[in-house]
C-alpha positions, 0 to 999 in steps of 0.5 A: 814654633812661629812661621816666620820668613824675612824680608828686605826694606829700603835700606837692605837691612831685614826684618821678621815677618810672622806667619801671624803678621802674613795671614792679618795683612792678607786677610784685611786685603781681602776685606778691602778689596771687597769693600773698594768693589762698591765705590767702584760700582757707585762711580760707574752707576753715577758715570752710565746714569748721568753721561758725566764722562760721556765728553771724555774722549780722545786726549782730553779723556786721557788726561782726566784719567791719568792725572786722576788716577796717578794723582790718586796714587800719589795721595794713597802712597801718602796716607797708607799709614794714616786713618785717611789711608782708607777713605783716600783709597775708595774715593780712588776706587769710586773715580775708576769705577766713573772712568769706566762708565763711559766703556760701560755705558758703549756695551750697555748698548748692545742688545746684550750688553747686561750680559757681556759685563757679567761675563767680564765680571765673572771671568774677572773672578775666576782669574782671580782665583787662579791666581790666590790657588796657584800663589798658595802652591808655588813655593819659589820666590817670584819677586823677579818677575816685578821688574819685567811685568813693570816694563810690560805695564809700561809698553801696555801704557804707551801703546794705550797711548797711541791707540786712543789717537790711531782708534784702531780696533785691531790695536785694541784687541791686541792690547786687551789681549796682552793686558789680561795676560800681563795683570793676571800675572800681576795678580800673582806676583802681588798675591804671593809678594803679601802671602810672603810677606813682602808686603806688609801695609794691606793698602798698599796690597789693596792697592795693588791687587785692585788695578790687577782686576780693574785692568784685567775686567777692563780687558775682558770686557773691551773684548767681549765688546769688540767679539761678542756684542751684538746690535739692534 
């Protein structure tokens, strides 16, 4: 007998889900994701090669990235269902990953910068591990923990906010801190919400499971930086 589990759309009323459906959804997630990881490395190679965003700071670099970035979203939520679903998204990724080029470009000039990125990398990639073993064990619905781990994307947000006018080093890590705790979860969340079911557009998962990581190797590597990076 087909595995099957029923979720819930807008409207409230359910639909049926098979374990077929579940496994596809995710499998082409995780193809995705893969694929995003290069755009993403392209923008930052093109971001630390050529200094573009090296002007980017304090409000000026915050407008650029958020209205890029939520004007990217907007535009992926548009065409998830269509064939421009796909090149909207890593066109998406490419820009993150030349927002970060101005944070990779700071710790690239520590005499151990090549190495404090791989290990933000690297513990980026366990932690995503974690998270897919542990959402394959838990058996109990996690959709509850949506709206908290939102109203804490929230605070991290606002919190962002002040701190790229206060510049506080402090404040930073003390974000960085919350931030690898809060996506890490989200990672979970977003994990179990396509391995149930309650996902079914891999773009939208994709979507989800890329700013998870992006927001967790950010984090790590603000840290690495602030901890660990050493001078000339």
């Amino acid at each position: 007998m087909t595995d099957q589990v029923r979720t819930y759309d807008a409207s409230g009323y359910g639909y049926v889900v098979s374990q077929e459906q579940r496994n596809k959804v995710l499998r082409n997630t995780y193809w995705l994701l893969a694929l995003s990881l290069l755009p993403t490395v392209l923008g930052a190679w093109v971001g630390v090669s050529t200094g573009i965003t090296a002007s980017l700071t304090g409000g000026l670099g915050l407008i650029v990235f958020l209205g890029g970035a939520f004007g990217f979203m907007f535009a992926i939520e548009k065409t998830k269902n269509s064939a421009a679903g796909v090149p909207v998204l890593l066109a998406f990724t490419f820009f993150m990953g030349l927002m970060l080029s101005r944070m990779l470009a700071m710790v690239l000039g520590f005499k151990n910068g090549s190495e404090l990125i791989m290990t933000a990398f690297g513990g980026t990639a366990g932690v995503f591990l974690a998270m897919a073993s542990l959402a394959t064990v838990i058996k109990r619905d996690l959709s509850s923990m949506g709206k908290w781990l939102f109203v804490g994307a929230i605070v991290l947000m606002v919190g962002g906010i002040i701190n790229v006018f206060v510049g506080s080093t402090a404040g930073m890590m003390a974000l960085s801190f919350a931030a690898i705790g809060i996506f890490s979860a989200f990672m979970l969340y977003d994990l179990k919400r396509i391995m149930d079911g309650g996902e079914t557009n891999y773009i939208s998962a994709t979507l989800a499971l890329y700013l998870d990581m992006f927001n967790v190797f950010q984090s790590l590597l603000a840290l690495l930086g602030i901890m660990g990076g050493e001078r000339d």
